[in-house]
C-alpha positions in Angstrom: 87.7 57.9 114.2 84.9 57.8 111.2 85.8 59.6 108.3 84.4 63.4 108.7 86.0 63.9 112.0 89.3 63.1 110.9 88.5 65.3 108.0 87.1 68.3 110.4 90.7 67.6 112.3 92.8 68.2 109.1 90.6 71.2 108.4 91.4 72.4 111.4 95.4 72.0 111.5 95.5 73.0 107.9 93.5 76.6 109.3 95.9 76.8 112.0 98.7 76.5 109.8 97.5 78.5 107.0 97.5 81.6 109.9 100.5 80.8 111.4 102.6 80.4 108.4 103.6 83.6 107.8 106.6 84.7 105.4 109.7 86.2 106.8 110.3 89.4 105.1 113.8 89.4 106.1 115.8 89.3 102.9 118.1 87.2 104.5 115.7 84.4 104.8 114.5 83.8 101.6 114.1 80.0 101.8 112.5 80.0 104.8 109.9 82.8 103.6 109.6 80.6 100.0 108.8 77.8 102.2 106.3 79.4 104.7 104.4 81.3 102.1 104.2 78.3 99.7 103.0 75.9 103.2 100.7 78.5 103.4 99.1 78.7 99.9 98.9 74.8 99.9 97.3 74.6 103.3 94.6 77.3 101.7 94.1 75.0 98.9 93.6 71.9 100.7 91.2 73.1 103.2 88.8 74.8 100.4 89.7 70.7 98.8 88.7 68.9 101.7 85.6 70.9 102.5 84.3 71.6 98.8 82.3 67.8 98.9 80.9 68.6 102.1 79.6 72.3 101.2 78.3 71.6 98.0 74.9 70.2 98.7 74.4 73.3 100.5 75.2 75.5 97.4 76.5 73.8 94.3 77.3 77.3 92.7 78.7 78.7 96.0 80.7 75.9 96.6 81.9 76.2 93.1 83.7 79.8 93.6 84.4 79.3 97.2 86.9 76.5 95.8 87.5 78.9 92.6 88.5 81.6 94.6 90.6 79.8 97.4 92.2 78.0 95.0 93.3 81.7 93.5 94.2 82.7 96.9 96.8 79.7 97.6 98.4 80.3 94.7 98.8 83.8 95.0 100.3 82.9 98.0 102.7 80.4 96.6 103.4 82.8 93.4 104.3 85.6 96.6 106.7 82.8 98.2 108.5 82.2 94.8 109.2 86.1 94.5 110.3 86.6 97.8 113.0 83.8 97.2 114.1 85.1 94.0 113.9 88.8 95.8 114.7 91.4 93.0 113.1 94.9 93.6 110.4 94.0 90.9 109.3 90.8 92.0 109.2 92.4 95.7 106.8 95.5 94.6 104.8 92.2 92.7 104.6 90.5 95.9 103.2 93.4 97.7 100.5 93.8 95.1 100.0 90.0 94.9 99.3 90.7 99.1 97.2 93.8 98.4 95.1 91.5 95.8 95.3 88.7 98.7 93.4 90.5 100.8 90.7 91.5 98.8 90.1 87.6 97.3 90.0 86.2 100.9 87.1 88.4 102.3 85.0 87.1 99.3 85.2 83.3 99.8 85.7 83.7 103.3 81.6 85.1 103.3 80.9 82.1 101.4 82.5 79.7 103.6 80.7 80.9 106.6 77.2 81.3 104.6 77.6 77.4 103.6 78.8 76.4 106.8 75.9 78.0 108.6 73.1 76.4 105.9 74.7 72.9 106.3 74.8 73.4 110.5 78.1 71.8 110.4 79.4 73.7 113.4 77.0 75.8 115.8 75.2 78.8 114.7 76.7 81.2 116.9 80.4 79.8 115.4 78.7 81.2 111.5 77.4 83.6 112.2 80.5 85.2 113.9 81.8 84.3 110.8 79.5 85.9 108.5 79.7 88.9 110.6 83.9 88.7 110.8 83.7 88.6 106.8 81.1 91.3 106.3 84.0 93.5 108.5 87.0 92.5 106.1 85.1 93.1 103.5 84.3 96.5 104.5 88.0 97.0 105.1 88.5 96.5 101.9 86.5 98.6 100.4 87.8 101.6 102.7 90.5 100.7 101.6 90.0 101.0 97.8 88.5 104.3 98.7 92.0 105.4 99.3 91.5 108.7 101.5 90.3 106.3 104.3 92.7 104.7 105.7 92.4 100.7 106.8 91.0 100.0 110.2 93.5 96.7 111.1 91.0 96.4 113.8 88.5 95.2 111.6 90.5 92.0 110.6 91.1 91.0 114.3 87.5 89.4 114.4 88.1 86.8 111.4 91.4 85.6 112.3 90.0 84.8 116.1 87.3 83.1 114.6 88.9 81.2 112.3 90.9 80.3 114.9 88.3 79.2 117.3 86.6 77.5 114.4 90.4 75.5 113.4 90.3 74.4 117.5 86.7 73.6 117.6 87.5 71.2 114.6 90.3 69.7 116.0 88.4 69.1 118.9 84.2 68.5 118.2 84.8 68.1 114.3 82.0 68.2 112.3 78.4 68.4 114.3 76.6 65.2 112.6 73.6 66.1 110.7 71.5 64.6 107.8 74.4 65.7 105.3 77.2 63.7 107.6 75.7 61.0 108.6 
């Protein structure tokens, strides 16, 4: 297996765990919430890692703050973890607002991720731009929901988790398609 399809493959798992990770709010779990939401925040950080050299031809300055801003994400998802094991009433209302300001990071470097992918033609088109397109939606989600009085349309984040889904298993599977940049 050459190097960038074993590195596609690791993407891929590290997406699929990053997703399915998910913290245990049941108070009396905290170590196993610590330890999901921490997996979680690395698996973020290693995937924007592992793809950061292969994206940055494509956009040096993108690249730059997609790795910025995914690196902020994983650790607000590790700092969340921590709380949740230590699990006063403070640190809890800080882990909701460390979720709240979660959300909001993701939608940003998630564009970014999908705009680079597509300029490097790494995976199909049709993969980006269903990406693009899933992103542009969270994002708008977001902002409905800063606008308070509107409340947020969950629907709207249904399209980027089954894409990034697809995309983990198409990784897994095809890896990276072999371009100029791969080869």
């Amino acid at each position: 297996m050459n190097k960038h399809k074993k590195t596609a493959g690791i993407v891929g798992i590290l997406i699929l765990a990053a997703y399915s990770i998910v913290g245990s709010t049941d108070p009396d779990a905290r170590m196993l919430g610590m330890f999901l939401e921490v997996m979680s925040g690395l698996a973020v950080i290693g995937i924007a890692v592992l793809m950061f050299p292969l994206l940055q031809p494509y956009g040096t300055t993108v690249s730059r703050w997609y790795l910025a801003l995914k690196t902020v994400e994983g650790i607000f998802s590790i700092t969340a973890g921590i709380f949740f094991l230590v699990h006063t009433p403070a640190l809890l209302e800080m882990r909701d607002q460390i979720y709240l300001l979660h959300g909001y990071i993701f939608a940003v470097p998630t564009l970014m991720f999908y705009y680079l992918l597509y300029k490097s033609k790494f995976i199909p088109a049709w993969l980006s731009i269903w990406g693009v397109a899933a992103a542009v939606l969270l994002v708008l989600a977001n902002i409905l929901e800063l606008l308070k009085g509107i409340p947020p349309l969950e629907i709207m984040y249904f399209p980027i988790v089954l894409n990034e889904v697809v995309l983990a298993i198409w990784l897994i599977v095809k890896g990276f398609n072999m371009g100029e940049g791969l080869e």
